[in-house]
C-alpha positions in Angstrom: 70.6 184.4 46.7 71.0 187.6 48.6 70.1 186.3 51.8 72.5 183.0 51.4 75.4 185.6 50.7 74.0 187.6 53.9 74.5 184.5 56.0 77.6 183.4 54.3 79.5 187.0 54.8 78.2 186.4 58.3 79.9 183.4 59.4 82.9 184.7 57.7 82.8 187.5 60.3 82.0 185.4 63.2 84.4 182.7 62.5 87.7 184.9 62.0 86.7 187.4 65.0 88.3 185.9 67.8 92.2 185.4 66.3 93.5 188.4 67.5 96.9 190.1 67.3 98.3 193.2 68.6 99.8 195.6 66.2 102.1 198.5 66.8 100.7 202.1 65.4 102.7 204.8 66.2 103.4 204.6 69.9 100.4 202.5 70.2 99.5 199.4 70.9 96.8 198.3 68.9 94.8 194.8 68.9 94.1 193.6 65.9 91.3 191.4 64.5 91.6 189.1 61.6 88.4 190.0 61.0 88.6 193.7 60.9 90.2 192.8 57.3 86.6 191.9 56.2 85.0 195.4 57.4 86.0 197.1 54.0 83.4 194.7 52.4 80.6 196.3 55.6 81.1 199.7 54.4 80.3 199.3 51.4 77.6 197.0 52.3 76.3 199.8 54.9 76.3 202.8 51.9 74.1 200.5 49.2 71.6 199.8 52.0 71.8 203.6 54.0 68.7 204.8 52.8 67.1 201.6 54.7 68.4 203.7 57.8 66.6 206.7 57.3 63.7 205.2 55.7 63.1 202.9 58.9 63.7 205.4 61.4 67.1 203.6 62.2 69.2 207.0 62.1 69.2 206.9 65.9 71.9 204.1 65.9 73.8 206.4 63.6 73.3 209.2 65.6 74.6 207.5 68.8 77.8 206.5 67.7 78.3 209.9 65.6 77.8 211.0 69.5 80.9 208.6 70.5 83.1 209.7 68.3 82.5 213.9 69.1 82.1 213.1 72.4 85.9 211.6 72.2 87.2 215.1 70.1 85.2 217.5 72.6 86.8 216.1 75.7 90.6 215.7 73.9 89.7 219.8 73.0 88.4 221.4 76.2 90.6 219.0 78.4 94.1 221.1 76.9 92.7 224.1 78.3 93.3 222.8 81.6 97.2 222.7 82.5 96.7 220.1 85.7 95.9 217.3 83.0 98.9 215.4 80.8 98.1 215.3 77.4 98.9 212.8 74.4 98.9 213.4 70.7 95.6 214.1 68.8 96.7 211.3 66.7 96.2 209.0 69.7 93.0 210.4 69.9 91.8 209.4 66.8 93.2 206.3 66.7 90.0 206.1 69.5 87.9 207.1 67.1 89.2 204.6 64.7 88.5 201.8 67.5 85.2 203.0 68.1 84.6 203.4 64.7 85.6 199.6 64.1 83.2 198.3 66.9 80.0 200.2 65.1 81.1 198.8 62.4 80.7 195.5 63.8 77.1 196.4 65.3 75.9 197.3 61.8 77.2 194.2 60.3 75.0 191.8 62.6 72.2 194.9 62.1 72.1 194.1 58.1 73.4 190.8 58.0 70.6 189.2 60.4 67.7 190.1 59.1 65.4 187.7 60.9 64.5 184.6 63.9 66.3 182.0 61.7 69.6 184.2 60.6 69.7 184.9 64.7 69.7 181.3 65.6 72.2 180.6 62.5 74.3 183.5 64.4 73.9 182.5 67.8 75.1 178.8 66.5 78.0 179.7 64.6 79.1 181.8 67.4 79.1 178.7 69.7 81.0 176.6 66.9 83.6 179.4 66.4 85.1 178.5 70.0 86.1 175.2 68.7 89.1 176.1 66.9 90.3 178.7 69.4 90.2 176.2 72.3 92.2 173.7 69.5 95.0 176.4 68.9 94.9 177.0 72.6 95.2 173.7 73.6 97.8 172.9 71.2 100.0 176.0 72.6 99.4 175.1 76.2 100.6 171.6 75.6 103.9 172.7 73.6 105.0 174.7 76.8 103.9 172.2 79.4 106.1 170.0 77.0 109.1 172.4 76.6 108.4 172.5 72.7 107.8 175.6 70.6 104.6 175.8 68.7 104.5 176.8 65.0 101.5 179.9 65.7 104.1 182.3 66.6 101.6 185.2 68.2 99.9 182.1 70.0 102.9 181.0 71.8 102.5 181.6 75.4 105.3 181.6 78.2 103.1 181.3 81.1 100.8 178.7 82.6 98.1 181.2 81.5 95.9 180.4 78.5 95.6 182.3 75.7 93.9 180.8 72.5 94.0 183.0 69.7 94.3 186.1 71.8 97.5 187.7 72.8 96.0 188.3 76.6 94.4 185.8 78.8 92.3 188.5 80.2 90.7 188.7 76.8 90.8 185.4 75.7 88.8 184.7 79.2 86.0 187.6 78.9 85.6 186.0 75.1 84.8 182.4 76.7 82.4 184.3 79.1 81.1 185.0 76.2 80.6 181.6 74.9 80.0 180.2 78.1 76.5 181.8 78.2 75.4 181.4 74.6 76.2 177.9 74.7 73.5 177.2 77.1 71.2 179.6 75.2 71.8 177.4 72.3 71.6 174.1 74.7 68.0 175.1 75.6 67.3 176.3 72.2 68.4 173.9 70.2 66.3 170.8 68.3 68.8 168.8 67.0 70.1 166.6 69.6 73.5 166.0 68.8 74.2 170.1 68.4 72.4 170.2 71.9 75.0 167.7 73.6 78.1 169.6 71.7 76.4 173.2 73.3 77.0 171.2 76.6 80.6 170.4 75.9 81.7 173.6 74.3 79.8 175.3 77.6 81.9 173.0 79.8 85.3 173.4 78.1 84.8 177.1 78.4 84.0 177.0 81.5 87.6 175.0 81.9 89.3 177.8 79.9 87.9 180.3 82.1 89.8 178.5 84.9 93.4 178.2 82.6 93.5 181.9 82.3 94.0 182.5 85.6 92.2 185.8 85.2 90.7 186.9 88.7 88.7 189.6 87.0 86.9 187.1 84.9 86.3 184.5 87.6 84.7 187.7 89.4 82.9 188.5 86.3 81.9 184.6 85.5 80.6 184.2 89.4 78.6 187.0 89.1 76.6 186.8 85.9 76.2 182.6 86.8 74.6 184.1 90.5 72.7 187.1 88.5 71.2 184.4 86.2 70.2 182.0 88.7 68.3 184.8 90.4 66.6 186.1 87.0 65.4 182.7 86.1 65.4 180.4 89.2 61.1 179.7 88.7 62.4 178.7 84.4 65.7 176.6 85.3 64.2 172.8 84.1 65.9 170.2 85.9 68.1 168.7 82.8 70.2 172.5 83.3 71.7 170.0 86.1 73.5 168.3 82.9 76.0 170.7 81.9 76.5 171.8 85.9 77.8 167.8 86.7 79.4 167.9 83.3 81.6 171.0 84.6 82.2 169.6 87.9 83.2 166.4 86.5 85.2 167.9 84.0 87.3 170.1 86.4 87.7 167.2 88.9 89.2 165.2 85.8 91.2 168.2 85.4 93.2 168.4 88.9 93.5 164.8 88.8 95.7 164.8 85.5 97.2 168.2 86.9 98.8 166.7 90.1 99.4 163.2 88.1 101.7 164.8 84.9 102.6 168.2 86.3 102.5 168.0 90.2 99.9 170.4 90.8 101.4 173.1 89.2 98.4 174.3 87.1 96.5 174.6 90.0 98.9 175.5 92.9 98.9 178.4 90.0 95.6 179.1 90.8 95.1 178.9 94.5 98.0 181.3 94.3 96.3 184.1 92.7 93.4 183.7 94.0 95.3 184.2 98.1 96.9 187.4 96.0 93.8 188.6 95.5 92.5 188.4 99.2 95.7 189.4 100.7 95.4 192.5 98.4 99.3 192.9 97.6 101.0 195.7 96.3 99.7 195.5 92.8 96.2 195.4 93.2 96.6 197.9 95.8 97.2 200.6 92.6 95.0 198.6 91.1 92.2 200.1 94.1 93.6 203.3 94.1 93.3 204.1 90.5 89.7 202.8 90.5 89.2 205.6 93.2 91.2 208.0 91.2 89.1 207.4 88.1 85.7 207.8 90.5 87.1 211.2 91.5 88.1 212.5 87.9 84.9 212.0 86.4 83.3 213.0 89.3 84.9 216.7 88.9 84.8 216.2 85.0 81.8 215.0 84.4 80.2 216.7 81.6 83.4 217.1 78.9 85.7 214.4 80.4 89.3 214.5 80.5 90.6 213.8 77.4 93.0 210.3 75.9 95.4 209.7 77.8 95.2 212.8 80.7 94.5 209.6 83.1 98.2 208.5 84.6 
Protein backbone atom coordinates (compact mmCIF):
# COMPACT_ATOMS: atom_id res chain seq x y z
CA UNK A 1 0.00 0.00 0.00
CA UNK A 2 2.99 2.17 0.79
CA UNK A 3 4.73 1.62 -2.34
CA UNK A 4 1.30 2.21 -4.57
CA UNK A 5 1.12 5.74 -2.62
CA UNK A 6 5.03 6.08 -3.43
CA UNK A 7 4.23 5.79 -7.07
CA UNK A 8 0.96 7.62 -7.00
CA UNK A 9 2.61 10.85 -5.10
CA UNK A 10 5.17 10.39 -7.94
CA UNK A 11 3.20 10.85 -10.94
CA UNK A 12 1.55 13.61 -9.20
CA UNK A 13 4.88 15.38 -9.16
CA UNK A 14 5.83 14.45 -12.61
CA UNK A 15 2.67 15.35 -14.18
CA UNK A 16 2.13 18.97 -12.69
CA UNK A 17 6.05 19.86 -13.06
CA UNK A 18 6.11 21.37 -16.32
CA UNK A 19 3.03 24.19 -16.03
CA UNK A 20 5.08 26.83 -15.09
CA UNK A 21 4.39 30.54 -14.10
CA UNK A 22 6.43 33.33 -13.19
CA UNK A 23 5.61 35.08 -9.96
CA UNK A 24 6.69 38.41 -8.65
CA UNK A 25 8.65 38.30 -5.07
CA UNK A 26 9.90 41.43 -4.01
CA UNK A 27 11.78 42.87 -6.92
CA UNK A 28 12.16 39.42 -8.25
CA UNK A 29 11.15 37.50 -10.77
CA UNK A 30 10.44 34.19 -9.65
CA UNK A 31 9.28 31.04 -11.87
CA UNK A 32 6.92 29.17 -10.36
CA UNK A 33 5.99 25.48 -10.57
CA UNK A 34 2.61 24.01 -10.08
CA UNK A 35 4.26 21.48 -8.66
CA UNK A 36 6.34 23.14 -6.13
CA UNK A 37 2.76 23.32 -4.26
CA UNK A 38 3.20 19.48 -3.61
CA UNK A 39 6.85 19.87 -1.95
CA UNK A 40 5.18 20.60 1.52
CA UNK A 41 3.96 16.92 1.40
CA UNK A 42 8.29 15.94 0.46
CA UNK A 43 9.32 17.44 3.61
CA UNK A 44 7.59 15.90 5.57
CA UNK A 45 8.00 12.75 3.72
CA UNK A 46 11.96 13.38 3.85
CA UNK A 47 11.85 13.96 8.06
CA UNK A 48 9.78 10.39 8.70
CA UNK A 49 12.34 8.59 6.50
CA UNK A 50 15.77 10.82 7.61
CA UNK A 51 17.20 8.28 9.64
CA UNK A 52 17.26 6.06 6.26
CA UNK A 53 19.88 8.86 5.34
CA UNK A 54 22.22 8.34 7.89
CA UNK A 55 21.67 4.85 8.39
CA UNK A 56 22.63 4.12 4.63
CA UNK A 57 25.44 6.36 4.37
CA UNK A 58 23.21 8.74 2.20
CA UNK A 59 24.30 12.02 4.30
CA UNK A 60 26.64 12.82 1.48
CA UNK A 61 23.68 14.11 -0.79
CA UNK A 62 22.77 16.10 2.28
CA UNK A 63 25.90 17.38 2.77
CA UNK A 64 26.34 18.53 -0.88
CA UNK A 65 23.49 20.71 -1.06
CA UNK A 66 24.01 22.04 2.67
CA UNK A 67 27.38 22.98 0.67
CA UNK A 68 25.13 24.96 -2.07
CA UNK A 69 23.33 26.78 0.05
CA UNK A 70 26.75 28.18 2.31
CA UNK A 71 28.57 28.32 -0.46
CA UNK A 72 25.75 30.96 -1.90
CA UNK A 73 25.89 33.09 1.93
CA UNK A 74 29.89 32.94 1.89
CA UNK A 75 30.26 34.47 -1.42
CA UNK A 76 27.10 37.23 -0.79
CA UNK A 77 29.40 37.91 2.72
CA UNK A 78 33.01 38.22 1.61
CA UNK A 79 31.98 39.71 -1.92
CA UNK A 80 30.71 43.25 0.20
CA UNK A 81 34.04 43.71 1.43
CA UNK A 82 35.08 44.50 -1.94
CA UNK A 83 33.77 48.02 -3.07
CA UNK A 84 34.42 47.34 -7.13
CA UNK A 85 31.46 44.82 -6.98
CA UNK A 86 27.47 46.05 -7.00
CA UNK A 87 25.56 44.54 -4.53
CA UNK A 88 21.75 43.46 -4.08
CA UNK A 89 19.72 42.77 -1.01
CA UNK A 90 20.50 39.74 1.23
CA UNK A 91 16.93 39.00 0.67
CA UNK A 92 17.66 38.34 -3.00
CA UNK A 93 20.19 36.13 -1.85
CA UNK A 94 18.16 33.94 -0.08
CA UNK A 95 15.55 33.82 -2.33
CA UNK A 96 18.71 31.62 -4.07
CA UNK A 97 18.75 29.63 -1.40
CA UNK A 98 15.14 29.15 -1.50
CA UNK A 99 15.55 28.04 -5.41
CA UNK A 100 18.19 25.81 -4.58
CA UNK A 101 16.58 24.61 -1.83
CA UNK A 102 13.37 23.74 -4.03
CA UNK A 103 15.49 21.82 -6.67
CA UNK A 104 16.98 19.36 -3.68
CA UNK A 105 13.91 19.03 -2.84
CA UNK A 106 12.98 17.63 -6.05
CA UNK A 107 16.20 15.32 -6.09
CA UNK A 108 15.13 13.72 -2.83
CA UNK A 109 11.57 13.23 -4.01
CA UNK A 110 12.69 10.84 -6.97
CA UNK A 111 15.51 9.58 -4.26
CA UNK A 112 12.55 8.18 -1.85
CA UNK A 113 9.87 7.90 -4.18
CA UNK A 114 11.78 5.41 -6.66
CA UNK A 115 12.83 2.90 -4.78
CA UNK A 116 13.59 0.30 -7.41
CA UNK A 117 14.05 -0.94 -11.62
CA UNK A 118 10.21 -1.03 -11.94
CA UNK A 119 9.30 2.44 -10.12
CA UNK A 120 12.33 3.91 -12.61
CA UNK A 121 10.72 2.61 -15.73
CA UNK A 122 7.10 3.74 -14.26
CA UNK A 123 9.10 7.25 -13.83
CA UNK A 124 10.85 7.29 -17.00
CA UNK A 125 7.25 6.56 -18.68
CA UNK A 126 5.17 9.01 -17.07
CA UNK A 127 7.74 11.45 -17.76
CA UNK A 128 7.36 10.85 -21.55
CA UNK A 129 3.35 10.88 -21.11
CA UNK A 130 3.54 14.19 -19.20
CA UNK A 131 4.62 16.01 -22.55
CA UNK A 132 1.30 15.19 -23.95
CA UNK A 133 -0.73 17.75 -22.43
CA UNK A 134 1.90 20.48 -22.59
CA UNK A 135 2.28 20.05 -26.43
CA UNK A 136 -1.96 20.12 -26.33
CA UNK A 137 -2.06 23.59 -24.31
CA UNK A 138 0.75 24.64 -26.67
CA UNK A 139 -0.74 23.79 -29.60
CA UNK A 140 -4.00 25.14 -28.76
CA UNK A 141 -2.25 28.66 -27.94
CA UNK A 142 -0.21 28.68 -31.06
CA UNK A 143 -3.22 28.10 -33.14
CA UNK A 144 -5.46 30.90 -31.30
CA UNK A 145 -2.65 33.52 -32.43
CA UNK A 146 -2.01 32.25 -35.82
CA UNK A 147 -5.92 32.58 -35.86
CA UNK A 148 -6.10 36.14 -34.28
CA UNK A 149 -8.24 34.60 -31.31
CA UNK A 150 -7.44 34.85 -27.58
CA UNK A 151 -7.00 31.69 -25.74
CA UNK A 152 -8.74 31.09 -22.40
CA UNK A 153 -5.04 29.92 -20.38
CA UNK A 154 -4.23 33.39 -19.71
CA UNK A 155 -0.27 32.78 -18.65
CA UNK A 156 -0.14 30.51 -21.84
CA UNK A 157 -1.09 33.07 -24.31
CA UNK A 158 1.81 33.92 -26.42
CA UNK A 159 2.26 37.01 -28.78
CA UNK A 160 4.98 35.70 -30.88
CA UNK A 161 5.45 32.98 -33.41
CA UNK A 162 7.53 31.34 -30.62
CA UNK A 163 6.15 28.41 -28.70
CA UNK A 164 5.59 28.19 -25.38
CA UNK A 165 3.49 25.27 -23.85
CA UNK A 166 2.95 25.60 -20.34
CA UNK A 167 6.05 27.66 -19.81
CA UNK A 168 6.19 31.39 -19.85
CA UNK A 169 9.64 31.25 -22.00
CA UNK A 170 10.32 29.41 -25.09
CA UNK A 171 13.77 29.02 -24.04
CA UNK A 172 12.50 26.78 -21.27
CA UNK A 173 9.80 25.28 -22.73
CA UNK A 174 12.50 24.15 -25.53
CA UNK A 175 15.47 22.77 -22.99
CA UNK A 176 12.18 20.86 -21.32
CA UNK A 177 11.46 19.04 -24.77
CA UNK A 178 15.21 18.36 -24.93
CA UNK A 179 14.38 16.69 -22.20
CA UNK A 180 11.67 14.56 -23.51
CA UNK A 181 13.24 14.28 -26.69
CA UNK A 182 15.91 11.85 -25.31
CA UNK A 183 13.84 9.90 -22.78
CA UNK A 184 11.45 9.13 -25.33
CA UNK A 185 13.80 7.12 -27.24
CA UNK A 186 15.12 5.60 -23.94
CA UNK A 187 11.63 4.54 -23.45
CA UNK A 188 11.24 3.53 -27.39
CA UNK A 189 14.15 1.05 -27.00
CA UNK A 190 13.01 0.08 -23.54
CA UNK A 191 9.75 -0.48 -23.87
CA UNK A 192 7.61 -4.03 -24.33
CA UNK A 193 4.40 -3.00 -25.07
CA UNK A 194 4.18 -2.16 -28.57
CA UNK A 195 1.66 0.40 -28.80
CA UNK A 196 3.58 2.60 -25.78
CA UNK A 197 6.74 1.94 -28.11
CA UNK A 198 5.10 3.55 -31.29
CA UNK A 199 3.56 6.67 -29.03
CA UNK A 200 7.59 7.01 -27.56
CA UNK A 201 8.18 7.49 -31.40
CA UNK A 202 5.59 10.18 -31.81
CA UNK A 203 5.96 12.02 -28.60
CA UNK A 204 10.04 11.93 -29.67
CA UNK A 205 9.02 13.34 -33.07
CA UNK A 206 6.64 16.07 -31.97
CA UNK A 207 9.30 17.26 -29.57
CA UNK A 208 11.58 17.24 -31.83
CA UNK A 209 8.93 19.71 -33.82
CA UNK A 210 8.52 21.89 -30.76
CA UNK A 211 12.11 22.21 -30.45
CA UNK A 212 11.94 23.83 -34.00
CA UNK A 213 8.62 26.25 -32.87
CA UNK A 214 10.61 27.80 -30.19
CA UNK A 215 12.81 29.32 -32.23
CA UNK A 216 15.41 29.05 -29.52
CA UNK A 217 19.10 29.02 -31.07
CA UNK A 218 20.60 27.98 -27.81
CA UNK A 219 18.55 24.87 -27.82
CA UNK A 220 19.00 23.90 -31.43
CA UNK A 221 22.80 24.33 -30.44
CA UNK A 222 22.13 22.22 -27.37
CA UNK A 223 19.78 19.56 -29.35
CA UNK A 224 22.59 19.22 -32.26
CA UNK A 225 25.09 18.56 -29.89
CA UNK A 226 23.84 15.92 -27.57
CA UNK A 227 22.05 14.04 -30.96
CA UNK A 228 26.06 14.24 -32.42
CA UNK A 229 27.52 13.32 -28.73
CA UNK A 230 25.09 10.26 -28.70
CA UNK A 231 25.68 9.09 -32.05
CA UNK A 232 29.36 8.94 -31.15
CA UNK A 233 28.85 7.20 -27.62
CA UNK A 234 26.69 4.50 -29.14
CA UNK A 235 27.26 4.30 -32.97
CA UNK A 236 28.57 0.16 -32.51
CA UNK A 237 24.56 -0.17 -30.25
CA UNK A 238 22.34 2.05 -32.72
CA UNK A 239 20.02 -1.14 -34.27
CA UNK A 240 18.73 -0.36 -37.51
CA UNK A 241 14.79 0.26 -36.53
CA UNK A 242 16.49 3.80 -34.57
CA UNK A 243 16.03 4.78 -38.49
CA UNK A 244 12.16 4.84 -37.52
CA UNK A 245 11.78 7.79 -35.44
CA UNK A 246 14.74 9.68 -37.69
CA UNK A 247 12.23 9.33 -41.06
CA UNK A 248 9.36 9.96 -38.81
CA UNK A 249 11.04 13.46 -37.88
CA UNK A 250 11.99 14.22 -41.30
CA UNK A 251 8.72 13.45 -42.48
CA UNK A 252 7.07 15.20 -40.01
CA UNK A 253 8.99 18.53 -40.43
CA UNK A 254 8.65 18.29 -44.27
CA UNK A 255 4.71 18.04 -43.49
CA UNK A 256 5.33 20.83 -41.44
CA UNK A 257 6.75 23.62 -44.10
CA UNK A 258 4.46 22.34 -46.51
CA UNK A 259 1.27 23.50 -44.36
CA UNK A 260 3.47 26.52 -43.25
CA UNK A 261 3.94 28.14 -46.76
CA UNK A 262 0.24 26.69 -47.77
CA UNK A 263 -1.93 28.57 -44.60
CA UNK A 264 0.54 31.10 -43.42
CA UNK A 265 3.02 31.90 -46.37
CA UNK A 266 6.09 30.73 -44.93
CA UNK A 267 6.02 32.83 -42.06
CA UNK A 268 6.75 30.17 -39.38
CA UNK A 269 9.69 29.33 -41.06
CA UNK A 270 11.00 32.52 -42.89
CA UNK A 271 10.91 33.06 -38.77
CA UNK A 272 13.33 30.60 -38.48
CA UNK A 273 15.87 30.98 -41.22
CA UNK A 274 15.81 34.42 -39.82
CA UNK A 275 17.27 33.79 -36.56
CA UNK A 276 19.29 31.40 -37.42
CA UNK A 277 21.34 34.25 -40.31
CA UNK A 278 21.12 36.44 -36.82
CA UNK A 279 22.97 34.16 -35.29
CA UNK A 280 25.88 33.87 -37.95
CA UNK A 281 25.90 37.38 -38.74
CA UNK A 282 26.44 37.87 -34.91
CA UNK A 283 24.41 41.29 -34.51
CA UNK A 284 24.47 43.57 -31.84
CA UNK A 285 22.74 41.50 -29.33
CA UNK A 286 24.53 38.43 -29.26
CA UNK A 287 27.55 40.50 -29.43
CA UNK A 288 26.77 41.39 -25.44
CA UNK A 289 25.70 38.23 -25.40
CA UNK A 290 29.80 37.13 -26.26
CA UNK A 291 31.16 39.76 -24.26
CA UNK A 292 29.43 38.92 -21.09
CA UNK A 293 30.33 35.23 -21.50
CA UNK A 294 34.01 36.62 -21.57
CA UNK A 295 33.28 38.89 -18.70
CA UNK A 296 31.86 35.93 -16.62
CA UNK A 297 35.24 33.81 -17.67
CA UNK A 298 37.33 36.64 -16.24
CA UNK A 299 35.33 37.22 -12.92
CA UNK A 300 35.56 33.86 -11.79
CA UNK A 301 38.77 33.49 -12.97
CA UNK A 302 39.96 36.38 -10.43
CA UNK A 303 37.25 35.11 -7.90
CA UNK A 304 37.60 31.83 -7.90
CA UNK A 305 37.53 30.42 -4.53
CA UNK A 306 34.50 32.78 -2.70
CA UNK A 307 32.76 34.06 -5.88
CA UNK A 308 31.25 37.21 -6.26
CA UNK A 309 28.17 37.36 -4.65
CA UNK A 310 23.96 37.59 -6.22
CA UNK A 311 23.70 39.90 -8.32
CA UNK A 312 27.53 41.77 -8.31
CA UNK A 313 27.48 40.45 -12.12
CA UNK A 314 26.00 43.59 -14.33
Amino acid sequence: MRNKLSIIFNLFVIFLMPYMIYIIIGDSKVNFSMADIVLVLVGVIFLINIKKFFIQRRWIYLLYFTGLLFSLFLSQYISKFNDDFLHVENSVMFLEMVKTLVVAMYFFTAFMLIKNEKDYKVTLTAISLSSIPVIIIGTLSYTCFLLGKVFFLEPYRIESLRFYGTFEDPNLCAFYFIFIFFISLLNYRCQENKMLRYLMVVISTLSFVVIALTMSRGAWLALFGALVLFLVLNRRSIKKEAIIPVISIFIILALFINMDYYIQKGAITITMINRVQDSISMDAGDLNRVQLMKTAIKMGNDNFLFGVGKGSFP
